[in-house]
N, C-alpha and C positions, 0 to 999 in steps of 0.2 A: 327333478323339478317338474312340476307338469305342467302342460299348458293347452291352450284350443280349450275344446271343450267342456271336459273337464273342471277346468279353472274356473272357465263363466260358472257352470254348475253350481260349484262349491261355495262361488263367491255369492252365490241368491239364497243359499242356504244359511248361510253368514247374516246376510240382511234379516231373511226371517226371522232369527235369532237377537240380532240386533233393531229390530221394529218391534217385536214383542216382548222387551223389557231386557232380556239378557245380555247388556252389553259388556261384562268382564269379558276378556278372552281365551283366561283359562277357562271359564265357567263354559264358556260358547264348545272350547275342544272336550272337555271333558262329555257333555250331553252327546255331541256329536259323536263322542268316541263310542259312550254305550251303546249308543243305537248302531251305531255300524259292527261293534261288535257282535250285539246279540241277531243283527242280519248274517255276520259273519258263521257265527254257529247255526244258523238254522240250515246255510250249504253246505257248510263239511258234513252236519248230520245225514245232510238228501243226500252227499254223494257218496258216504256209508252205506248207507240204508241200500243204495242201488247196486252197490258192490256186494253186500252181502245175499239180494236177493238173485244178481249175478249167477254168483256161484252158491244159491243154496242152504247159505250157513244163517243162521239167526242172530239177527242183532241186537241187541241190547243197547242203545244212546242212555245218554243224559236227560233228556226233553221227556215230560209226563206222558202216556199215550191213551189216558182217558180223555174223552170230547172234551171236559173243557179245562183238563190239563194242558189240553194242545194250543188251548191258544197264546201261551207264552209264545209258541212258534212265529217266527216272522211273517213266514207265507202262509199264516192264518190270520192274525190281528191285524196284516199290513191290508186284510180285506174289509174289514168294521168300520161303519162308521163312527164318525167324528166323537163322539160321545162316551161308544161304550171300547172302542180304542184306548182312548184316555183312562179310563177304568179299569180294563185286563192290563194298559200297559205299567200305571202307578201304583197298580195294587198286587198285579199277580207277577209280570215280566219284570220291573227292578228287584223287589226281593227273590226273585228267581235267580237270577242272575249273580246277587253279594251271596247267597247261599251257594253257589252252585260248586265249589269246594267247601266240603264239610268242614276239611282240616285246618283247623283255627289258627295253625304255625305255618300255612301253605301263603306263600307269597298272593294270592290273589284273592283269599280270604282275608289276609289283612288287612291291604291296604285297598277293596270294596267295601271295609268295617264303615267307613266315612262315608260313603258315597251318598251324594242326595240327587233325587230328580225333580231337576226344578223348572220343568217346560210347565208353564201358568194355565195352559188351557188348551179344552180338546180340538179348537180350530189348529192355533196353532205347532201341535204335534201331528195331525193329521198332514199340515204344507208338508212336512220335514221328511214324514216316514214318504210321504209320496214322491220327494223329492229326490230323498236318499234311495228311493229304488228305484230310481232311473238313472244314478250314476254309473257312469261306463267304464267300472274298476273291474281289473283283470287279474285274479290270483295269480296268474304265471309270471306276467309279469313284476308283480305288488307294488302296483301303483298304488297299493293301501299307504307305504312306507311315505310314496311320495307324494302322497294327500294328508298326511300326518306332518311331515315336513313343510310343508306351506301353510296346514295352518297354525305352527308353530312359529312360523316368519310374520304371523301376524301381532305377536307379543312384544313391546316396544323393546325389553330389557332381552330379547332370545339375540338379537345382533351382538350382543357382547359376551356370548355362551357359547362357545364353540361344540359343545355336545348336541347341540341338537342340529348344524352343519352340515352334518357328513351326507354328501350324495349315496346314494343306493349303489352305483354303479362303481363309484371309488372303494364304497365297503365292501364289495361282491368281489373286486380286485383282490384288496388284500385279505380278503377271506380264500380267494384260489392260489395264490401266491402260498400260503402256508398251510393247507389243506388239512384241515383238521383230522384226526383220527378219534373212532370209535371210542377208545382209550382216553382221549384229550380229556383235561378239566379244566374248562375254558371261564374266562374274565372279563366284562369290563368293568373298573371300577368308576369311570364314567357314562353310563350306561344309556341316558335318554330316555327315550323309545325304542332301547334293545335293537336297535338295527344288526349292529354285530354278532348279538349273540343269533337274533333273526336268520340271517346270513349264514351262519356257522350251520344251526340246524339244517336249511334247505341243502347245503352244501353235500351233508352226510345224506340226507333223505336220496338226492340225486346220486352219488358219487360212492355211498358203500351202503346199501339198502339191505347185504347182508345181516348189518349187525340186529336190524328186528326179528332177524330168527334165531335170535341166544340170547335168552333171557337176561343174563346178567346183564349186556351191554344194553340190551332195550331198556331196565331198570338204572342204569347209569344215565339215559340218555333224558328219560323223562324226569329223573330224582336229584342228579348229582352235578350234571355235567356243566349245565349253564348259571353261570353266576353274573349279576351284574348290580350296583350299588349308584347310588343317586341322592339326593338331599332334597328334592321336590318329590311331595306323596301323588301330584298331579303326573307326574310325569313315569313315578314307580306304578301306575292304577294303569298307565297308557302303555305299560313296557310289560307288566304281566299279561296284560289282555292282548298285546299282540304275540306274548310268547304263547300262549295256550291257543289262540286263532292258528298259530302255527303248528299245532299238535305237538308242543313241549308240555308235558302234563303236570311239574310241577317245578317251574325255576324258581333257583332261590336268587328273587329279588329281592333287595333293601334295604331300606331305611341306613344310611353310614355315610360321615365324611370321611371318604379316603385318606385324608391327607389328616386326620388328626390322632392324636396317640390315644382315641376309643378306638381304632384302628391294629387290633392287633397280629393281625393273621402275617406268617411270615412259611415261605416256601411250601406250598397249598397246593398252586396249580399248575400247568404244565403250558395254556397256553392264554396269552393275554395278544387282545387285541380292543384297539383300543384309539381316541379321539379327545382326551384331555382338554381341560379347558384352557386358550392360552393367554388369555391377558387379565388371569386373577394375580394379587400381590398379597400374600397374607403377613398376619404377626408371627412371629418366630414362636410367641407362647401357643399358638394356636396349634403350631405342628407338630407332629411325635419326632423327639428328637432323635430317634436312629435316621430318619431321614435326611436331619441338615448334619449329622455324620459324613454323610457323604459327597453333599454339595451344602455351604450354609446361605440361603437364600430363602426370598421372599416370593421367589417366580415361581406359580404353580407346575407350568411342562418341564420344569427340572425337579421339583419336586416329586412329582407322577413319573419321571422314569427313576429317581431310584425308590417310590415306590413299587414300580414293577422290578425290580429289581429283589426285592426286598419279599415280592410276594409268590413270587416261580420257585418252582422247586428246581433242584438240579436238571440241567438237561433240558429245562425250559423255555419255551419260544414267547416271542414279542413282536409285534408289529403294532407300529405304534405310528402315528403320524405327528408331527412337529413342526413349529413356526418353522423357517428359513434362520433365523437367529439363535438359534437351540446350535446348529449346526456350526458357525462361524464366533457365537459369542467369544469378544473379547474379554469379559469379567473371571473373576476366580473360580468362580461356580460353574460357569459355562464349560471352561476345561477340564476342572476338575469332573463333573459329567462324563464328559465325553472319554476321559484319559481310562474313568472306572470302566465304564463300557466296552473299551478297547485294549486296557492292559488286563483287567481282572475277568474280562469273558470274552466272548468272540460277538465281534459285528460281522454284521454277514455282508449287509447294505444297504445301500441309499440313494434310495429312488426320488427325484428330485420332479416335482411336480410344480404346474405351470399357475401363474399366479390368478387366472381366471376361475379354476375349479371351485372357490365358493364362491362365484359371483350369483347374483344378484348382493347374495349376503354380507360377503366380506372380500377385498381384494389380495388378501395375503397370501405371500408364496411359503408352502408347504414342503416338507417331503414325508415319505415313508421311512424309517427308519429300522431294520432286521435285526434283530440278537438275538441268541442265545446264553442262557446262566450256566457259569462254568466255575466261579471262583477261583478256577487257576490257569486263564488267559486262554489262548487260542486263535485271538486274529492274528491269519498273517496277509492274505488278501483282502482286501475287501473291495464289492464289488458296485457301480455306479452307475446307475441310468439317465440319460435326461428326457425326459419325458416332456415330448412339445404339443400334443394334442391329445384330448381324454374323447375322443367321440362327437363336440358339442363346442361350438363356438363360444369364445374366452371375453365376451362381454354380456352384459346384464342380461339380454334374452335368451341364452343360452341355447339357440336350436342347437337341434343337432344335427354333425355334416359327416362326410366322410373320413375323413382325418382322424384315425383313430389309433393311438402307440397301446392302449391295454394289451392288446392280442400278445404284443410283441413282446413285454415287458414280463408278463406271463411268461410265455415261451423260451425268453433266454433263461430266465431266471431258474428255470427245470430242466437247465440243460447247460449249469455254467461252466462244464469240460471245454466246450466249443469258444467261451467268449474269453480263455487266456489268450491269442493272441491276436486281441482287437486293439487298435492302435485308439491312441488317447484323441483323435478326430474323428472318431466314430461316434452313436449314441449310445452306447455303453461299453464301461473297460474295468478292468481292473486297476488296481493301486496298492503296491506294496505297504504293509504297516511301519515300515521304518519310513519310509517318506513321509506319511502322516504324523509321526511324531516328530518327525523334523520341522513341519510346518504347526507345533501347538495343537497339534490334536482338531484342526479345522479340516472339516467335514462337507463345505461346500463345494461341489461337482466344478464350478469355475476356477477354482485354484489347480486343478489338476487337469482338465480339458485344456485340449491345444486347438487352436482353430489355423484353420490350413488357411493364408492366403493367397488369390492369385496375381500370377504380376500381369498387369495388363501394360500396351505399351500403346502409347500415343504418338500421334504425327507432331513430325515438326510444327515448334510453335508458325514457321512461315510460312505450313501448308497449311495451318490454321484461319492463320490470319487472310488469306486468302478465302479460304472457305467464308468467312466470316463477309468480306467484300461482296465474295459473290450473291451472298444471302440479302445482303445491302441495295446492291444495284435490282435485283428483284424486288425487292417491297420496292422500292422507289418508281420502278416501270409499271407495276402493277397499279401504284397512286397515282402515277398521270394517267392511265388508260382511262381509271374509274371517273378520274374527274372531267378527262375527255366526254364519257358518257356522261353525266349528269350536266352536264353544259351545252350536249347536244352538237359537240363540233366533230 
């Protein structure tokens, strides 16, 4: 979430947008988006360009480098004035831009097929680009994420869509907790604004930087690896362009309801990670019926996990976050979930998180949820966190304090030899799988933590009651002294 600066920034940008006619708010992210994008690319380009005259080598970008090819570039046009800005930017940088994948089946050629720029006049673009480049977004950190995220909170209907929720900091989590590999063919099939698969990428770029010198895997990485599906084109146009600002060169983003039987993909990828949406209720005709196979319900997050279930190939991993009620549901479907999870693959764990983490947005208590696709069972532990602070104070303003369980939860989690014999009043333990099925297949961390109490021991009620007199006879000396004083005697 961001805030200070930032926020004011973003929110005058907003106006501008909203004083000069555009007040839809997809329409306002989408403008905004392009323009940040094509700022976006004009820095990877410089910081190319300076890495290759570094060392030497000659570079080849994307960007024209005749004079007045160049001024599609940002750090050229963002210098014109008002007038012929508007001109290079609506005639030469938008069609620059929907072209700039040739390949007409490439996720970002697609869905820029629609794109319109609709900023009405050259004052008005000129506030914005001036604006927008004095924003104090920081690649390392990708406060991009977290400036796409807020102004996605500004969509009346985004409160009730959990895909577009998920903090940066809670996705970067469960993207270290199951560390992708080079290898991975990674999912979300509710996707967003690609945060996840975002995350995944930075993950490997950081963590095995090897694999860009072997072709094949650098070909896996920009062609194959990332997938992610959505039902808003607004939001697939925001999830390619932040996959490719990433240096993913070609995700296959698109167009699909997950959950419906045009949905046919069945054990594909190896790892899903993933933020479903949790309070849709659909028709039963609506969903592909291997799904209510395995739970028969109307609830989307049971739905979506035995969609993941459905879509892993053996051997396949899932991290997947879920309501609080996913875990404990009392109905048919809720067990039967959980039981297929647990008898027919291995749960690993379940990391329980604190009910503040979507605040501003939503107050609901979460967890993380760990498996693996086995088809012929494997839980016999499984393992349980409780997680009491994310970094960031658990109401609406969300600063952020010291109090931070990621490090930790990270940490045991790559090292669970150590945590067999933590006792059940610890922050995380184990839990036999026959216990679990003893209790219906209930999955909440409360049913199986024990809380230590202590006995404290009090005095006699008669040394009490004394104490109490004595406290008596003082205010009453103190009320005549005072009234002494104000009477003057």
């Amino acid at each position: 979430m961001i805030t200070g600066e930032l926020r004011n920034k973003v929110d005058k940008i907003w106006e501008i947008f909203w004083t000069g006619g555009i007040t839809n708010p997809l329409s306002v992210i989408e403008q905004f988006t392009y323009l940040l994008f094509i700022k976006g690319l004009d820095e990877v380009e410089t910081a190319k360009e300076k890495d290759s005259a570094l060392i030497g080598i000659e570079y080849n970008g994307f960007f024209p480098t005749d004079p007045e090819g160049k001024k599609v570039r940002w750090s050229v046009f963002k210098q014109l004035g008002p007038e012929e800005m508007f001109e290079v930017v609506s005639k030469q940088v938008f069609p620059f831009i929907k072209n700039l994948h040739g390949k007409k089946d490439s996720a970002f050629a697609k869905y820029m097929d629609d794109a319109l720029f609709l900023i009405p006049t050259p004052q008005m673009l000129s506030r914005i680009v001036n604006a927008i480049d004095k924003l104090p977004l920081n690649n390392e950190e990708d406060n991009k994420g977290d400036l796409y995220e807020y102004l996605l909170s500004k969509i009346s209907q985004a409160g009730t869509n959990g895909q577009f929720r998920t903090p940066r900091h809670i996705i970067k989590m469960i993207v270290e907790l199951m560390r992708p590999t080079p290898e991975d063919i990674i999912v979300d099939p509710a996707a967003g604004s690609a945060g996840f698969l975002v995350a995944a990428g930075e993950y490997l770029r950081q963590n095995r930087s090897d694999l860009f010198l072997v072709e094949s895997l650098k070909n896996h990485f920009n062609n194959h690896m990332f997938n992610g599906f959505d039902m808003d084109r607004t939001m697939l146009r925001i999830g390619a362009m932040n996959m490719v600002l990433h240096g993913v060169g070609n995700p296959n983003i698109q167009y699909k309801d997950s959950l419906s039987e045009q949905n046919k993909e069945k054990e594909k990828y190896t790892l899903v990670l993933a933020n479903p949406p949790f309070k849709g209720s659909l028709d039963y005709d609506s969903v592909s019926p291997d799904l209510l196979s395995v739970a028969k319900t109307k609830k989307t997050e049971l739905l979506f996990l035995s969609l993941f279930l459905r879509m892993l190939k053996v051997g396949g991993r899932c991290a997947v976050i879920v309501p609080d009620g996913v875990l404990f549901g009392s109905s048919k479907a809720h067990k039967a979930i959980r039981q297929e999870i647990i008898d027919r693959h291995k749960l690993e764990a379940v990391i329980s998180m604190p009910s503040g983490v979507f605040k501003p947005y939503a107050g609901v208590s979460t967890a993380v949820v760990i498996f693996t696709k086995t088809g012929a069972g494997g839980t016999d532990n499984v393992w349980f966190y409780d997680m009491k602070q994310d970094g960031f104070s658990l109401d609406d303003k969300r600063n952020e304090i010291e109090q931070n369980d990621i490090p930790d939860v990270i940490k045991r989690f790559h090292d669970l030899d150590t945590e067999k014999e933590r006792k059940r009043t610890e922050q995380s333990f184990f839990v036999p799988v026959d216990e679990i099925r003893e209790n219906e297949f209930d999955l909440s961390i409360n049913k199986y933590k024990e809380i230590e109490y202590e006995e404290v021991e009090y005095d006699h009620p008669s040394v009490i009651l004394e104490q109490v007199r004595k406290l008596e006879n003082d205010i009453v000396r103190g009320m005549d002294e005072l009234e002494k004083m104000i009477s003057g005697k």
